[in-house]
N, C-alpha and C positions, 0 to 999 in steps of 0.2 A: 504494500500500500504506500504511495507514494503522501511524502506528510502534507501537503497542502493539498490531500482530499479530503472532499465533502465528506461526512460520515450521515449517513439517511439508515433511517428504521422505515421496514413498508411493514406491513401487519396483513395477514391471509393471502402471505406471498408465495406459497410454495408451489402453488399453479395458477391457472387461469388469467384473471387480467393484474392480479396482483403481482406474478411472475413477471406479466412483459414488463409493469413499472419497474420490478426490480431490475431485470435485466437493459432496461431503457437510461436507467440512472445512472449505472455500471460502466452502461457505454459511454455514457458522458464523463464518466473522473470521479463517479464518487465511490463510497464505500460504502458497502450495502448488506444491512443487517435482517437477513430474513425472518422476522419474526410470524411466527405459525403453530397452531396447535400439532399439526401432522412433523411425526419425528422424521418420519423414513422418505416422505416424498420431500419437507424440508432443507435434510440435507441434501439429498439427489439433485434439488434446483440450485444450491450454493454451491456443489463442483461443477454444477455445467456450468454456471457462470462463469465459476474460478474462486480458489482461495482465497488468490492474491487481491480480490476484489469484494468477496462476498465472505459471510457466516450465518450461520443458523442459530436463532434461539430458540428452544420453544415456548410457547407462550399462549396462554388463554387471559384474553384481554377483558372477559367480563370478572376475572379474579383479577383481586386490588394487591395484593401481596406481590402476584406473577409480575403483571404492570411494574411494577415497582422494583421487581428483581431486573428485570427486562432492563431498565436504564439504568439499573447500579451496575451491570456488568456492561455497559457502551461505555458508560463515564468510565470506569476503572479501566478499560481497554482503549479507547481513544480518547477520553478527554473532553469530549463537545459533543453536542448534536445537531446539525444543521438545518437537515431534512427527516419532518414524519409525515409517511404518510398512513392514511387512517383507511386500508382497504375491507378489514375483514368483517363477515356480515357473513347472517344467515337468512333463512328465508323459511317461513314456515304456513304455506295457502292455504287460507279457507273463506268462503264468504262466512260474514261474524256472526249469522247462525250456528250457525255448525265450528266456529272455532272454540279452543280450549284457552281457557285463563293459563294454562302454563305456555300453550301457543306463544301467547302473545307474550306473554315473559319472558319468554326467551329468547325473542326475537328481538324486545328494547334493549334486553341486557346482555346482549353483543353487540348489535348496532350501534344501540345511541349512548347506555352508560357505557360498555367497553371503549368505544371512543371519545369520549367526556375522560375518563380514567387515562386514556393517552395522551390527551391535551393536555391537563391539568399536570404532570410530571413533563411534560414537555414546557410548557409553559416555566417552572423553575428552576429548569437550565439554563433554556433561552433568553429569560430575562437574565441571568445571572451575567451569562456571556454577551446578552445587551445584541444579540442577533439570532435570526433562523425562518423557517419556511413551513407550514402545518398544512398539507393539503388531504382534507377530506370525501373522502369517495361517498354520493351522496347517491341517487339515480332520479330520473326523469320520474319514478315511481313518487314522487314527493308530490307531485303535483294531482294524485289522486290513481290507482286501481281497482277495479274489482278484483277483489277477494286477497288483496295486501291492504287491510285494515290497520295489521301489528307494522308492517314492512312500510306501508307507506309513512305512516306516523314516526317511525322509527325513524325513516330518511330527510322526517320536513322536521323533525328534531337537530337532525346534523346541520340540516340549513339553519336556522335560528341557532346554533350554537356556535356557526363559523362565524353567523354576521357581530354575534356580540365580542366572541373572540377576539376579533378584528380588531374592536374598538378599546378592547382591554389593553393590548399586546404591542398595538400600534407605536406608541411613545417608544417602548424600548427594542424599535425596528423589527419586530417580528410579523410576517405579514401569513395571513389565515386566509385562504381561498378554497374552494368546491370543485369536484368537478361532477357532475352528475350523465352519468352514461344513460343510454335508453338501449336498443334490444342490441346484446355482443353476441357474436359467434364463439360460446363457450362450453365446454361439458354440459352444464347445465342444460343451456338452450338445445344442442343436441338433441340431450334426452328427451325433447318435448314430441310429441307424436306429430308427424308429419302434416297432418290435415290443420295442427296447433301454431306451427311453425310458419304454414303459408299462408293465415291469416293473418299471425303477425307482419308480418314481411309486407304483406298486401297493403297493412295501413302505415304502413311506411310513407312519407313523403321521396324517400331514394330507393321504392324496394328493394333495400336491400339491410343486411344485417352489418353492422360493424366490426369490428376488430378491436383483440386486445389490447396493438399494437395502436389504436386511433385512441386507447382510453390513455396508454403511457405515452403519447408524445403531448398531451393536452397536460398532462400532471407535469413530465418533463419541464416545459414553459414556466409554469408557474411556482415548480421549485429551481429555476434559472435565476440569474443575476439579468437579465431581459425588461421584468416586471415588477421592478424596485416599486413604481408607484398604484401598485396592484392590492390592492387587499377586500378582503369581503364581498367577495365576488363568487358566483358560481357558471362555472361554462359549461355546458353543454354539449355533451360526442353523442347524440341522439339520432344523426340522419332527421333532424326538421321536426320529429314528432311532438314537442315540447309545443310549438307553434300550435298546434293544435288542428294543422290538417291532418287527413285521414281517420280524422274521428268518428 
């Protein structure tokens, strides 16, 4: 690791579009600390990287203790943190008939407290060091889904907690921005049954599905020295749907 690299925690990076961020960061010069509950695919994504660029913690971010272990061992290892970014999330559908109170519990307490719990220990580095970058992965789902009652409220949490961030962190040049993805080409969406898939697609403004790789060059940017006067902001890798055609 060369000393005047970045040092970035991504969280639910060990595949999908958490990976490309990490792997997107990597390629730019920084130092990229896999945080992720998965031990085995974890590390497997930190040697494809490289060593010399990547680590693995693992880490379950709705535990406050883990959180907390999580950047005693970056500090003690490198010193600073420059870039977090806030990917991991889960997902648990139902329309709210039919959903369970732990549903939805469990879906806040990865989402929005697990990433409250990262900001907040990110936060008293950054001010400490008087610099750094917090980019929260939020989704196009903020703005309303059937049957993500827990999921969507979970992601319009992340939004109101970047915007106030913003405003807390500001003064000692930390800057807090969003990126909110709409439908990626990931495991996930695979898994969706075919007939499921081309309807989403259908109400596409681009039909078509995005890429990991379009969620990491959007987080790239905004964990860049590019967007010094950027903060509280959320963008968009949606292919147009946020707009609200194809509804």
């Amino acid at each position: 690791m060369a000393n005047n690299s970045k040092i970035a925690i991504v969280t639910g990076s060990a595949q999908g579009i958490g990976y490309a961020i990490a792997s997107k960061l990597a390629s730019n010069g920084c130092y990229v600390i896999i945080a992720d509950v998965t031990a085995e695919q974890g590390e497997a994504s930190a040697n494809q990287i490289g060593n010399d660029r990547a680590t693995f913690v693992q880490c379950d971010i709705s535990q406050e203790n883990e959180v907390q272990s999580l950047f005693r061992q970056v500090i003690a290892s490198h010193g600073r943190v420059d870039i977090v970014v806030n990917n991991a999330g889960i997902i648990r559908d139902h329309v709210i008939w039919k959903m369970t109170t732990e549903e939805f519990d469990a879906v806040v307490r990865v989402n929005l407290r697990g990433t409250w719990l990262m900001c907040r220990e990110a936060a008293v580095q950054m001010r400490a060091q008087k610099s750094g970058a917090i980019i929260n992965i939020a989704s196009r789902a903020w703005l309303g889904n059937p049957g993500q009652t827990n999921y969507s409220a979970s992601k319009a949490g992340i939004i109101g907690l970047t915007r106030s961030l913003a405003l807390e962190l500001g003064p000692s040049n930390i800057r807090v921005n969003a990126v909110a993805p709409g439908l990626i080409d990931t495991p996930l969406a695979q898994a969706l049954p075919a007939e499921v898939q081309a309807k989403l697609i259908a109400a596409q403004p681009t039909r078509s599905m995005g890429k990991p790789e379009d969620v990491a060059e959007a987080v790239a940017f905004l964990a860049s020295d590019h967007c010094q006067f950027m903060t509280g902001q959320v963008l968009y890798v949606d292919g147009g749907k946020s707009i609200g055609a194809g509804v």
